[in-house]
N, C-alpha and C positions, 0 to 999 in steps of 0.2 A: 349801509351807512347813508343817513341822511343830513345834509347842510347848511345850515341856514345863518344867514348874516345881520347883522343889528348896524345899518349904516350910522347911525345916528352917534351909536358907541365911538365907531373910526375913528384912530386919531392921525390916520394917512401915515402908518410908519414902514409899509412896507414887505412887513414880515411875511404876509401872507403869499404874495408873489416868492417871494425868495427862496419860501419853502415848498409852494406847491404852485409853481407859473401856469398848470395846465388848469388847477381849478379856478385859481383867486384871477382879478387881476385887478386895476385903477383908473377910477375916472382920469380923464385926462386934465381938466379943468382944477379938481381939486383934492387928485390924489385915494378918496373915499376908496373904498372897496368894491369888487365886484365879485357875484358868485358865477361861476360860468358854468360848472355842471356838479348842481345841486343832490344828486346820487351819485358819487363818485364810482368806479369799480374798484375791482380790487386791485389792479396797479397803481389806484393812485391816493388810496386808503393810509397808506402809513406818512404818504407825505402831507396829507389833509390835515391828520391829528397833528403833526409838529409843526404843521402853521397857526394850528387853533392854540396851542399851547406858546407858541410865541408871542401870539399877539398881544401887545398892552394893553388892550383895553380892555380885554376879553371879549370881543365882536363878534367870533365866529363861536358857533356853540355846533358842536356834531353830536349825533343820533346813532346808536350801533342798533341797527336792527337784525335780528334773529334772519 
């Protein structure tokens, strides 16, 4: 699985932290998103996908690689 974030998209709601705290997390200053480990493993795969699919803006976009 690969991760990739679209700050630009952010609309600082959160989602991503909520769902997955160990990949996502937030500028401090202005909420924006952060990717912190852009190859997730497998423990932290299903919580990756339900933060991508939360998110409103559609920001995070993942990759399922073979």
């Amino acid at each position: 699985m690969k991760v990739t974030v679209d700050q630009d998209r952010c609309v600082s709601s959160g989602e991503c932290v909520l769902n997955a705290g160990e990949v996502f997390d937030q500028r401090d200053d202005d909420g924006v998103v952060e990717l912190l480990i852009p190859e997730p493993g497998p423990e932290h795969r299903e919580q990756t996908r339900k933060a991508a699919a939360a998110c409103p803006a559609l920001a995070i976009h993942v990759e399922e690689q073979a």
